[in-house]
N, CA, C and O atoms as a Maestro MAE file, in Angstrom:
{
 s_m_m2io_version
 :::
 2.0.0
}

f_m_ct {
 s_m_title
 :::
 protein
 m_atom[300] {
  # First column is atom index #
  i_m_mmod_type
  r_m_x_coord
  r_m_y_coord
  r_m_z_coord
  i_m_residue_number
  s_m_chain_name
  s_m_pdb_residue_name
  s_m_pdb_atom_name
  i_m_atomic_number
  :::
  1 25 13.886 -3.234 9.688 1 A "UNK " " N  " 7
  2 3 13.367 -3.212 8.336 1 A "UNK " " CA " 6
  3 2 12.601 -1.913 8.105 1 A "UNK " " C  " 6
  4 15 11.782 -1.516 8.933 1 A "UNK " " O  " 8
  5 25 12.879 -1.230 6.939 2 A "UNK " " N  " 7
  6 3 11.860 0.017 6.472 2 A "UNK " " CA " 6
  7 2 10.205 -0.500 6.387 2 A "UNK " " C  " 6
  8 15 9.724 -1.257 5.543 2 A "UNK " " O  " 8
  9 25 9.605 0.069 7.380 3 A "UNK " " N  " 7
  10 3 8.423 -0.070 7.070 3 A "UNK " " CA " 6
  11 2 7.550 0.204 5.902 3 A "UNK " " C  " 6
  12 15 6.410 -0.194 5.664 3 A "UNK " " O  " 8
  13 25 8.517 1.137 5.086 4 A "UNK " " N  " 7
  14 3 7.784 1.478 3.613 4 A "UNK " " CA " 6
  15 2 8.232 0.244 2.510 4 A "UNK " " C  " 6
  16 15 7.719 0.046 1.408 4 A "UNK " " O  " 8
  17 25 8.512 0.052 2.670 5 A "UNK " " N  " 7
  18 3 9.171 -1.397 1.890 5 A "UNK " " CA " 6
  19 2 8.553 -3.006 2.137 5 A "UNK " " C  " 6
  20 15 8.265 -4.019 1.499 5 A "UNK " " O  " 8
  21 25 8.570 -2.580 3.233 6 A "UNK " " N  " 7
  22 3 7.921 -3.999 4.276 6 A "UNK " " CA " 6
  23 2 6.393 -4.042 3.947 6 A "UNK " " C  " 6
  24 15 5.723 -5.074 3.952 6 A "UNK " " O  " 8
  25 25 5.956 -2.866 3.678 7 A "UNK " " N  " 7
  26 3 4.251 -2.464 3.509 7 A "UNK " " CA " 6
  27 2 3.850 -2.595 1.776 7 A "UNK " " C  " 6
  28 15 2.742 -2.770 1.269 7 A "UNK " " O  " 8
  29 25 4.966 -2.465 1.228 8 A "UNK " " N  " 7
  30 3 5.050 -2.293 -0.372 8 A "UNK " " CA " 6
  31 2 5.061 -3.539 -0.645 8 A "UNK " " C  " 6
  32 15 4.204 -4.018 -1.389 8 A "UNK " " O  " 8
  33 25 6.167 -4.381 -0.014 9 A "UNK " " N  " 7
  34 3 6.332 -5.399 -0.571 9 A "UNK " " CA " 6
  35 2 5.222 -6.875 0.107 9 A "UNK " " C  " 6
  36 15 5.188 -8.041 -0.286 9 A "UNK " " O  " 8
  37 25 4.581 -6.323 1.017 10 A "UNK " " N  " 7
  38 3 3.184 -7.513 1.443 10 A "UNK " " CA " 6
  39 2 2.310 -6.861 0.281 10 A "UNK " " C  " 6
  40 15 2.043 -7.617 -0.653 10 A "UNK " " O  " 8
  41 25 1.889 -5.715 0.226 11 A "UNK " " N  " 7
  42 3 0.961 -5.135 -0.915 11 A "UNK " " CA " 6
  43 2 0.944 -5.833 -2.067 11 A "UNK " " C  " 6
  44 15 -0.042 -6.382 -2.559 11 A "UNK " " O  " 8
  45 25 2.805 -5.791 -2.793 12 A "UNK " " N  " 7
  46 3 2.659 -6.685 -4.038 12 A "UNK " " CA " 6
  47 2 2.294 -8.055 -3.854 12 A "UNK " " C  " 6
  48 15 1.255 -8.458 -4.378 12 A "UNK " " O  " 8
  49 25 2.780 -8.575 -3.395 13 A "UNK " " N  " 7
  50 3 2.155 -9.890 -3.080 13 A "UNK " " CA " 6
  51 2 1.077 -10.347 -2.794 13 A "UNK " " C  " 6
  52 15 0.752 -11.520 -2.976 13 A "UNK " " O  " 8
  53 25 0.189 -9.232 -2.171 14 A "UNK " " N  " 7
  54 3 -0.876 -9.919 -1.592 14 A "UNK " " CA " 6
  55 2 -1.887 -9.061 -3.173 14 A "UNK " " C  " 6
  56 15 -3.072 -9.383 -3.259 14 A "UNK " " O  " 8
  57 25 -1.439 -8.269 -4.029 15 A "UNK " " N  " 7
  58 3 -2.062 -7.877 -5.324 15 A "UNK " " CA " 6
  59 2 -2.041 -8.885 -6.290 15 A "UNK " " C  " 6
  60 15 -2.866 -9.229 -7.136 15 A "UNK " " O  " 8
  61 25 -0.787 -9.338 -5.953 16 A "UNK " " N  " 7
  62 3 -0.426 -10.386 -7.038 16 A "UNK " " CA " 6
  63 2 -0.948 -11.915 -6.566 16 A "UNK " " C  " 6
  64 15 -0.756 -12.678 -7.513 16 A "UNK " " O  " 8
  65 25 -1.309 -12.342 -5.870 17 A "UNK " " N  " 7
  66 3 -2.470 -13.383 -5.424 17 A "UNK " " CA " 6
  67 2 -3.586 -13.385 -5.479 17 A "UNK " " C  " 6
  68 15 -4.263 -14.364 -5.161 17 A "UNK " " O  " 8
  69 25 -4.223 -11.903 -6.044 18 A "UNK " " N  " 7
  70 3 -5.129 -12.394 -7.001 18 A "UNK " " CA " 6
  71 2 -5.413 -11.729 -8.209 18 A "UNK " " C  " 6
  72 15 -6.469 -11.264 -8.637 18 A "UNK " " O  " 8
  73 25 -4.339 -11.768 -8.654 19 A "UNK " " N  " 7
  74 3 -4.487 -11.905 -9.900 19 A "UNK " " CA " 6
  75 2 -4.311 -10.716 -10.625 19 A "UNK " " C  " 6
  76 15 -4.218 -10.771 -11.852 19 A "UNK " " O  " 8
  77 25 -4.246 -9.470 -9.923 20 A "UNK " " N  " 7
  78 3 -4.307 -8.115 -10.548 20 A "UNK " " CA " 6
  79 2 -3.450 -7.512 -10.827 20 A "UNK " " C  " 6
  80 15 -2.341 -7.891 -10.450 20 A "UNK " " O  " 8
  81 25 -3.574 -6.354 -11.579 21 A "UNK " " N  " 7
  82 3 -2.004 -5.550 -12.478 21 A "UNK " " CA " 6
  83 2 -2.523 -4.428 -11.076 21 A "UNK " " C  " 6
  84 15 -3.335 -4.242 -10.171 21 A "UNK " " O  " 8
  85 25 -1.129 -3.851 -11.893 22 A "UNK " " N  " 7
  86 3 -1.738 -2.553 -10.573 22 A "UNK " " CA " 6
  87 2 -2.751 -1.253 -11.301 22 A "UNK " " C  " 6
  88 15 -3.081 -0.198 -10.760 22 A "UNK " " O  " 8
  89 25 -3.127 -1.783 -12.820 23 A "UNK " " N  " 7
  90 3 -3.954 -0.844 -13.324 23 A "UNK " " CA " 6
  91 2 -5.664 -1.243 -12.740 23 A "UNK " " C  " 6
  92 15 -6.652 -0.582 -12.420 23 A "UNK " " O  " 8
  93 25 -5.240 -2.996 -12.848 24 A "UNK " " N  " 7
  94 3 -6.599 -3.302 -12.706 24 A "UNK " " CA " 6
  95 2 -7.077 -3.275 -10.614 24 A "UNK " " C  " 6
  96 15 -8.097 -3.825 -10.198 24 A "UNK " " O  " 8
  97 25 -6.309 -2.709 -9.897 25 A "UNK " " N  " 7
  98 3 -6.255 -2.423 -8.373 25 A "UNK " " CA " 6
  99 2 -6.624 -1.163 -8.415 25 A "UNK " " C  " 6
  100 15 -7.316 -0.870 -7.440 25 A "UNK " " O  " 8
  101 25 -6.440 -0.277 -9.169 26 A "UNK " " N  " 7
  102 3 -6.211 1.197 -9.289 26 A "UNK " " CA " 6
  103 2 -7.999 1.470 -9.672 26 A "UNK " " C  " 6
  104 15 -8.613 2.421 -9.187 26 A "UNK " " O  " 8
  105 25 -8.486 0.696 -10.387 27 A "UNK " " N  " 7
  106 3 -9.392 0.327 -10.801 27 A "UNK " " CA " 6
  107 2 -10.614 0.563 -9.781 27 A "UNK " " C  " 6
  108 15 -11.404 1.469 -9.514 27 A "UNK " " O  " 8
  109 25 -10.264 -1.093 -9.244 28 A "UNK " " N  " 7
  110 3 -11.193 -1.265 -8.286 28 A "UNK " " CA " 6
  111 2 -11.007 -0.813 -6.723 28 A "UNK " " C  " 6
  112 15 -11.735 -1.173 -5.798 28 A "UNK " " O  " 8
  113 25 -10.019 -0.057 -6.645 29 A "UNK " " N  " 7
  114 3 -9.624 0.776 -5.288 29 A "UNK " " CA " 6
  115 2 -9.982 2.186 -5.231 29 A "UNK " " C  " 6
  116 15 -10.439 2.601 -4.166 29 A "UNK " " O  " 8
  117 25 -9.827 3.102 -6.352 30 A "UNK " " N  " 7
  118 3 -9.498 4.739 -6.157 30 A "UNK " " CA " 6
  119 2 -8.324 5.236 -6.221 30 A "UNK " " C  " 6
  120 15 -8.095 6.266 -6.856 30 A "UNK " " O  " 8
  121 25 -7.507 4.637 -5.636 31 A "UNK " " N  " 7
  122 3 -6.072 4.767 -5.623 31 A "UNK " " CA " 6
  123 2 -5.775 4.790 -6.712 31 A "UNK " " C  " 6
  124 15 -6.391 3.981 -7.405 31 A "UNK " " O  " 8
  125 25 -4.623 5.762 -7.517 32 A "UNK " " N  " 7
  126 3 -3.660 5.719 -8.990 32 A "UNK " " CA " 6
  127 2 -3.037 5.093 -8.883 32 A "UNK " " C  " 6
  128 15 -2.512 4.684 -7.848 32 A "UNK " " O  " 8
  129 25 -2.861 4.762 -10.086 33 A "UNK " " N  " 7
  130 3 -1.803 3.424 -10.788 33 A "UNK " " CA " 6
  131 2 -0.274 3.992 -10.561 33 A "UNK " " C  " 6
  132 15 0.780 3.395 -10.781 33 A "UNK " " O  " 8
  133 25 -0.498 5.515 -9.981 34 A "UNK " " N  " 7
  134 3 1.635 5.871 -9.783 34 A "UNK " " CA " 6
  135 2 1.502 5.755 -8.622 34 A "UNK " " C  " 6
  136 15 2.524 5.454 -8.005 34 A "UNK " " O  " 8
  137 25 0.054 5.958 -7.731 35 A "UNK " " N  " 7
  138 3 0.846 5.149 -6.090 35 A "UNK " " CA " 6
  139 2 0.798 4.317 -5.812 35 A "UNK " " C  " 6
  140 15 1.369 3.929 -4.794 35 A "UNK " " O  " 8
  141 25 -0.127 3.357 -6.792 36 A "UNK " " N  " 7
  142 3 0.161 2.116 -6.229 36 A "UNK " " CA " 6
  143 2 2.032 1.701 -6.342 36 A "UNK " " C  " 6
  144 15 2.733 1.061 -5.558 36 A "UNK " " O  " 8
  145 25 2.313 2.253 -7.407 37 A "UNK " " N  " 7
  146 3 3.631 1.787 -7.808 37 A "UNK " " CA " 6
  147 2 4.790 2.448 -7.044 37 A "UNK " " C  " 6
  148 15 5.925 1.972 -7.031 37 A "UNK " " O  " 8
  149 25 4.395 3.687 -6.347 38 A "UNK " " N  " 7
  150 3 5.349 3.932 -5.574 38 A "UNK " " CA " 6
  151 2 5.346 3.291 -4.514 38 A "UNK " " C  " 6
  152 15 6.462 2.956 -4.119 38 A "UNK " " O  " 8
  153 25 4.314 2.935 -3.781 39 A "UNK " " N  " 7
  154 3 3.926 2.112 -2.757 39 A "UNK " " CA " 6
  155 2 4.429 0.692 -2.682 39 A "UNK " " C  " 6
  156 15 4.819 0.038 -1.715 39 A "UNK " " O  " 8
  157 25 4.312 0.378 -4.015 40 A "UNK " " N  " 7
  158 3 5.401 -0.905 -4.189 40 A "UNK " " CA " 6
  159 2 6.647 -0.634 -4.233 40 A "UNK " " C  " 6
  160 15 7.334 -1.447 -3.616 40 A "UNK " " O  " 8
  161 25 7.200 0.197 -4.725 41 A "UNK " " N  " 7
  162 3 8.652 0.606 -4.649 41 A "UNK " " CA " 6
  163 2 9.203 1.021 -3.286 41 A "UNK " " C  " 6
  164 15 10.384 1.252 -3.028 41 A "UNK " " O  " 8
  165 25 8.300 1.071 -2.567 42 A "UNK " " N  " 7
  166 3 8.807 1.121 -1.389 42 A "UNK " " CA " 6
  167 2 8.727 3.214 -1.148 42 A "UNK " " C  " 6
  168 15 8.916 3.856 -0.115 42 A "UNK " " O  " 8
  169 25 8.495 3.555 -2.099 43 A "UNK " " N  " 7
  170 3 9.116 5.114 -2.116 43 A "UNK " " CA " 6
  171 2 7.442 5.963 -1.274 43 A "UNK " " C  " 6
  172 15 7.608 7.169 -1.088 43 A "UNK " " O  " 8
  173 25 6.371 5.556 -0.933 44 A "UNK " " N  " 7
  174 3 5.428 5.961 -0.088 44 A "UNK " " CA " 6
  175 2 5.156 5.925 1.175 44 A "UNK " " C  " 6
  176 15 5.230 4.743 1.511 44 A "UNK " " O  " 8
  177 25 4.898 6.535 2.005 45 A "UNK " " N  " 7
  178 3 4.653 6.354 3.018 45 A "UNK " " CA " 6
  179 2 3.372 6.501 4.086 45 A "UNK " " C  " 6
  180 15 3.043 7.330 4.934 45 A "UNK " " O  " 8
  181 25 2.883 5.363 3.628 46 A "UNK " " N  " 7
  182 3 1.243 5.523 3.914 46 A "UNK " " CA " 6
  183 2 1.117 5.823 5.211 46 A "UNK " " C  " 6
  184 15 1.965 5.808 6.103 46 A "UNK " " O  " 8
  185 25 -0.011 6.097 5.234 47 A "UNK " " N  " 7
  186 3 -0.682 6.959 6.639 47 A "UNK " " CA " 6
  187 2 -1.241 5.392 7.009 47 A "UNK " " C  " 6
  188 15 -1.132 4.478 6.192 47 A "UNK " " O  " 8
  189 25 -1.922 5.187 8.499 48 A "UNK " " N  " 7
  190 3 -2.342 4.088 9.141 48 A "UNK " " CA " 6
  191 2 -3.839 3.966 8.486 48 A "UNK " " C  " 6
  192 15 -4.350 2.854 8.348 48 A "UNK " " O  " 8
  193 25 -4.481 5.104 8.110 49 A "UNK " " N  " 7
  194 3 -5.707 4.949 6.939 49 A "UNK " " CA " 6
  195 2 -5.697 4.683 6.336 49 A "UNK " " C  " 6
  196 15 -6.774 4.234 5.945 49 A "UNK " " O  " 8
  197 25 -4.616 4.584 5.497 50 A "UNK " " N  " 7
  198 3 -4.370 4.113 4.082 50 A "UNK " " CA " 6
  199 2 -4.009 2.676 4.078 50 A "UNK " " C  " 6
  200 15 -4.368 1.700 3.420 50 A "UNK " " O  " 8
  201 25 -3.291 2.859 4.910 51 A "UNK " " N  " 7
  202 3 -2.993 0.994 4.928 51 A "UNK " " CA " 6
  203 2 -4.526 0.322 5.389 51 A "UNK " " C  " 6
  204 15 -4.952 -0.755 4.972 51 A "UNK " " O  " 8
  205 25 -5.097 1.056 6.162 52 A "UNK " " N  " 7
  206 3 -6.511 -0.065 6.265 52 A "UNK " " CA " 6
  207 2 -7.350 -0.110 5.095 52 A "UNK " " C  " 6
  208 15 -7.813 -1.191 4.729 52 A "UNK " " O  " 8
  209 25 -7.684 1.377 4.227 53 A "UNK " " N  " 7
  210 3 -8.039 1.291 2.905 53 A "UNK " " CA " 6
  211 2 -7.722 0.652 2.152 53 A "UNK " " C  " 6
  212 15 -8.551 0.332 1.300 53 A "UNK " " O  " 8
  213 25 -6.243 0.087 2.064 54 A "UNK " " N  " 7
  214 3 -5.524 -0.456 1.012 54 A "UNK " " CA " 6
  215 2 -6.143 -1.779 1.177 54 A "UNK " " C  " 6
  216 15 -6.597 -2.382 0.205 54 A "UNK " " O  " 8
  217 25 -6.190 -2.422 2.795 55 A "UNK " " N  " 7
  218 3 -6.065 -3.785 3.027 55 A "UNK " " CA " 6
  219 2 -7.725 -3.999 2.280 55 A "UNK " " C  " 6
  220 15 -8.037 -4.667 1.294 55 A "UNK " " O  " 8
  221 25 -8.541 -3.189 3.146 56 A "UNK " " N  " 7
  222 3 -9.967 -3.606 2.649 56 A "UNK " " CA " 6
  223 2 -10.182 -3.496 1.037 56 A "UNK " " C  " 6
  224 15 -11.075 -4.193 0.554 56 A "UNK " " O  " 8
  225 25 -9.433 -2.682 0.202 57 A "UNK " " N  " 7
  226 3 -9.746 -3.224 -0.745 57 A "UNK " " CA " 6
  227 2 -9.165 -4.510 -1.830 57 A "UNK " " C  " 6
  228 15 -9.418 -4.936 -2.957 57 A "UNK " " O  " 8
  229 25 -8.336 -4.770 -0.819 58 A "UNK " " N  " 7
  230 3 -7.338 -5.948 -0.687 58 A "UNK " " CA " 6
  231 2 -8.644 -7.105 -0.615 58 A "UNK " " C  " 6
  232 15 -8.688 -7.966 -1.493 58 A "UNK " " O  " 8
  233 25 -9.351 -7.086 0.117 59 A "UNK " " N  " 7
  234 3 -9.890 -8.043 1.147 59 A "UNK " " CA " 6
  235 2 -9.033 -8.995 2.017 59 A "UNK " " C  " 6
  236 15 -9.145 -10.217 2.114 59 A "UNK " " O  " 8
  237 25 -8.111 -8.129 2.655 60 A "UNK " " N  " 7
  238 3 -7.119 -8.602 3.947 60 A "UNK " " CA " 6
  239 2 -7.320 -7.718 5.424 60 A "UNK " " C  " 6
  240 15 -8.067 -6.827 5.828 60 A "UNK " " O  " 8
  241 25 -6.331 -8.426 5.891 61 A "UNK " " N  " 7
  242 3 -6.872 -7.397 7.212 61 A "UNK " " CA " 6
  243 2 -5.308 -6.464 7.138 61 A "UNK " " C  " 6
  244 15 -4.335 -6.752 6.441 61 A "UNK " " O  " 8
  245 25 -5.421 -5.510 7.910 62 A "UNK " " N  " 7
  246 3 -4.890 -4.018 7.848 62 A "UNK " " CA " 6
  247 2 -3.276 -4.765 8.394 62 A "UNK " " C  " 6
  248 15 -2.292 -4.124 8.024 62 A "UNK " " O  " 8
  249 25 -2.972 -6.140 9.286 63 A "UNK " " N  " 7
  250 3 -2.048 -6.656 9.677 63 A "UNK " " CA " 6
  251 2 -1.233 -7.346 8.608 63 A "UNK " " C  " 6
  252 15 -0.010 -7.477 8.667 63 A "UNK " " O  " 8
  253 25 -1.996 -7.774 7.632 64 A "UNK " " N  " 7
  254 3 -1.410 -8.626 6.489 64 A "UNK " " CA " 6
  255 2 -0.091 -7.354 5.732 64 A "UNK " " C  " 6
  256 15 1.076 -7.414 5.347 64 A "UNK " " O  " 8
  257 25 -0.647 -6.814 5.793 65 A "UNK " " N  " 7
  258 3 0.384 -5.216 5.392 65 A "UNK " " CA " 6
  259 2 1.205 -5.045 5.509 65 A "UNK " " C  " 6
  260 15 2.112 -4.888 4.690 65 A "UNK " " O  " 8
  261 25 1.179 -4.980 7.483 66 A "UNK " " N  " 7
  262 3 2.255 -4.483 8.537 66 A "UNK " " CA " 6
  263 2 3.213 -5.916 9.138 66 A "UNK " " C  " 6
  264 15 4.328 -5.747 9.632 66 A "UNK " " O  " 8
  265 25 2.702 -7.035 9.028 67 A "UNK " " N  " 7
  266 3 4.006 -8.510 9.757 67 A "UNK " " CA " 6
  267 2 4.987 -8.634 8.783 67 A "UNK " " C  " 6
  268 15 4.667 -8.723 7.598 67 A "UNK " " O  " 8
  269 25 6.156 -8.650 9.146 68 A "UNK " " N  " 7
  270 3 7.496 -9.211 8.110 68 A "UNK " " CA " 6
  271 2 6.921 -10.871 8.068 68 A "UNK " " C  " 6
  272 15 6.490 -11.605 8.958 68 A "UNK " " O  " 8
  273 25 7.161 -11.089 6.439 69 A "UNK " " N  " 7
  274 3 6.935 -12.460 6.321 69 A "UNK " " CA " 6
  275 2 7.830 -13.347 7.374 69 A "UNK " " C  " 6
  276 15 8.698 -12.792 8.047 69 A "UNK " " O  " 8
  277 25 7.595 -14.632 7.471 70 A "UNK " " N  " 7
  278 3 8.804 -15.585 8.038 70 A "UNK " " CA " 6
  279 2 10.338 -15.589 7.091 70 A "UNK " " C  " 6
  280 15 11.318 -16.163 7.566 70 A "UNK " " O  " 8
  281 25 10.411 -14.938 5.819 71 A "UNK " " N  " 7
  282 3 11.458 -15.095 5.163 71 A "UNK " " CA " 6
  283 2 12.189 -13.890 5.628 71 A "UNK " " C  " 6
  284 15 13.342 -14.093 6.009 71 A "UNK " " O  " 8
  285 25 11.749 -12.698 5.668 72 A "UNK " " N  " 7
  286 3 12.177 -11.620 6.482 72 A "UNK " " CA " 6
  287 2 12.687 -11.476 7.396 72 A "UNK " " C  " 6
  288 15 13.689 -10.765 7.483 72 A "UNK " " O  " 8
  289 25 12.176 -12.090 8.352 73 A "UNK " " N  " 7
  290 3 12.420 -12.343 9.784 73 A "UNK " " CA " 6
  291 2 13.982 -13.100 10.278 73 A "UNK " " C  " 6
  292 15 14.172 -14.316 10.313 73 A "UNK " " O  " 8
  293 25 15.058 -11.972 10.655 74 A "UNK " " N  " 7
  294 3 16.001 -12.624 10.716 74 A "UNK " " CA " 6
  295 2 15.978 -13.266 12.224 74 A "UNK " " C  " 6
  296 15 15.226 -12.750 13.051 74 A "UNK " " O  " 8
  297 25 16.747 -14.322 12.571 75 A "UNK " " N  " 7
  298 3 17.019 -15.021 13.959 75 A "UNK " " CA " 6
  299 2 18.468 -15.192 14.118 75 A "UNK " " C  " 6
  300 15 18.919 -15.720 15.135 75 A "UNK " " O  " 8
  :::
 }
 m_bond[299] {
  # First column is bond index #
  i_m_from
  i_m_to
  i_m_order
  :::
  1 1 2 1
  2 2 3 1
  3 3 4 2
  4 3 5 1
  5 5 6 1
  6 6 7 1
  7 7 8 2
  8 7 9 1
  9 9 10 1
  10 10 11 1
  11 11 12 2
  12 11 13 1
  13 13 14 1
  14 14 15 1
  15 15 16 2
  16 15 17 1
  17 17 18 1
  18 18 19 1
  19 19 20 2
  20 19 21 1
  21 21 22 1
  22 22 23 1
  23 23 24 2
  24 23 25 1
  25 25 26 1
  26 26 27 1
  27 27 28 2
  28 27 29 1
  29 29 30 1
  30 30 31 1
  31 31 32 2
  32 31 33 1
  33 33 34 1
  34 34 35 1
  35 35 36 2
  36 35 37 1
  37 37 38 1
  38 38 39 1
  39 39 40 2
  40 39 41 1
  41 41 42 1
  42 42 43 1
  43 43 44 2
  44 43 45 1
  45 45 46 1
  46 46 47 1
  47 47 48 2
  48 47 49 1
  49 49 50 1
  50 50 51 1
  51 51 52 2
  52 51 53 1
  53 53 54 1
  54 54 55 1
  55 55 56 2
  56 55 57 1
  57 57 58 1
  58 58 59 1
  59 59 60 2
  60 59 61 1
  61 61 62 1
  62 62 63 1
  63 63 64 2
  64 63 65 1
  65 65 66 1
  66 66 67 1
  67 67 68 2
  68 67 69 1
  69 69 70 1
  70 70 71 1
  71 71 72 2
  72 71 73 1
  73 73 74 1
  74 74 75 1
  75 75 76 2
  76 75 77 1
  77 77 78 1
  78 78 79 1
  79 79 80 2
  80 79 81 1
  81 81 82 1
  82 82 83 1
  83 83 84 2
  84 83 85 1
  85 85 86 1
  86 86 87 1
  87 87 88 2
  88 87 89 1
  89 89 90 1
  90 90 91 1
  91 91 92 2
  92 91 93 1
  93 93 94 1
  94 94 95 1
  95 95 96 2
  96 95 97 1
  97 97 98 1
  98 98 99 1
  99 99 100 2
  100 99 101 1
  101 101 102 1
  102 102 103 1
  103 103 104 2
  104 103 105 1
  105 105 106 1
  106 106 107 1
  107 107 108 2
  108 107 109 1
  109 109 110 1
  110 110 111 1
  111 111 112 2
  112 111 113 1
  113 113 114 1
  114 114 115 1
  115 115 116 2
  116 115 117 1
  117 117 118 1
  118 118 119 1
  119 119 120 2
  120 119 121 1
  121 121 122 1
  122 122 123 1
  123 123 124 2
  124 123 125 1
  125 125 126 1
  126 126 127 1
  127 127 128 2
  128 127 129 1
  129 129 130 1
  130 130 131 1
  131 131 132 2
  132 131 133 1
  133 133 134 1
  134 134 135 1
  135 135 136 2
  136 135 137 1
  137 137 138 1
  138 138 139 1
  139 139 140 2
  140 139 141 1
  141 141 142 1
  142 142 143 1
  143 143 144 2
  144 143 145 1
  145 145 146 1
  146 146 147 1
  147 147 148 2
  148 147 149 1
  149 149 150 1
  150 150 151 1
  151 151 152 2
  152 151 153 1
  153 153 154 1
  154 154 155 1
  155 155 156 2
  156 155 157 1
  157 157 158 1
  158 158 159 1
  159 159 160 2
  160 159 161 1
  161 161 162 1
  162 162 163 1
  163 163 164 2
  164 163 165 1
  165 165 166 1
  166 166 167 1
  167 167 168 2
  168 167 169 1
  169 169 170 1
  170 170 171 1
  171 171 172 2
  172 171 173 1
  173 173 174 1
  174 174 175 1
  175 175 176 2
  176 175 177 1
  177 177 178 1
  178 178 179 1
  179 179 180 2
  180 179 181 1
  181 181 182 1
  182 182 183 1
  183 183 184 2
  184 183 185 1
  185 185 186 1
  186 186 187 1
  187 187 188 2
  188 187 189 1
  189 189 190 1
  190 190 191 1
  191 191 192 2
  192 191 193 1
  193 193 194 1
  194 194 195 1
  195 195 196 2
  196 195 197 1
  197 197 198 1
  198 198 199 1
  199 199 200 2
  200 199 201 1
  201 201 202 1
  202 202 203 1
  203 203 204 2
  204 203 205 1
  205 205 206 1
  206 206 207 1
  207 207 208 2
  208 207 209 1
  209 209 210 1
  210 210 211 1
  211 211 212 2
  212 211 213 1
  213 213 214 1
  214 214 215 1
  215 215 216 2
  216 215 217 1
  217 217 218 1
  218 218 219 1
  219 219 220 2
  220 219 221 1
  221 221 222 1
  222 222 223 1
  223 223 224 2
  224 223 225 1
  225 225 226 1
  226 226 227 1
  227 227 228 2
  228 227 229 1
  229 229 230 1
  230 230 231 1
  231 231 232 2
  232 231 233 1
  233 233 234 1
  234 234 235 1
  235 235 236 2
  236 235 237 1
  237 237 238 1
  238 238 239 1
  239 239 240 2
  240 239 241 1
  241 241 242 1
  242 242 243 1
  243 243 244 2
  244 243 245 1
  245 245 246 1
  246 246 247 1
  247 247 248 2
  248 247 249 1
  249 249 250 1
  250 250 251 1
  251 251 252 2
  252 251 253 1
  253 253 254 1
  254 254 255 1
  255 255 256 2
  256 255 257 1
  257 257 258 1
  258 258 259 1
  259 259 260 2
  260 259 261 1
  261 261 262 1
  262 262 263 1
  263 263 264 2
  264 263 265 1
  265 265 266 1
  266 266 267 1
  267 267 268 2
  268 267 269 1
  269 269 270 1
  270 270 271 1
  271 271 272 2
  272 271 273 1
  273 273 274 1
  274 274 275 1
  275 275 276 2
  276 275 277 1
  277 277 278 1
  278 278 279 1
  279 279 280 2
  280 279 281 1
  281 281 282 1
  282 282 283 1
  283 283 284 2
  284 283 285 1
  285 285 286 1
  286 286 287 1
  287 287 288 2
  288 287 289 1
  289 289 290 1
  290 290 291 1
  291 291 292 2
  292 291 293 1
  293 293 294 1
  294 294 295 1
  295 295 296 2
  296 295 297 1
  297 297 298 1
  298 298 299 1
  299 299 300 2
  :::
 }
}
């Protein structure tokens, strides 16, 4: 699995559980509203700082980011 995708797509999800646009993340993070969105698109490629920045202002941990969900996970 692309890790930029895999990292984008826990991001949206874990943005979108509570409740936020990505203007109102952009907001309360620092981060712009075009990386958050590239970052969701999969088209960024965060540094291992960034993903812990991201998570903490997430309020997740830096792993919630990086595990393929169980739906991901082929067997």
């Amino acid at each position: 699995m692309d890790m930029r995708r895999l990292i984008g797509s826990n991001f949206k999800r874990l943005r979108q559980d509570k409740g936020w646009t990505q203007e109102e993340f952009a907001e309360r993070s620092g981060f712009s509203q075009q990386y958050v969105s590239g970052l969701e698109g999969g088209r960024r490629n965060p540094t291992i700082v960034t993903v812990y920045e991201l998570a903490l202002a997430l309020g997740v941990s830096h792993l919630d980011l990086l595990q393929p969900s169980t739906l991901d996970v082929k067997l």
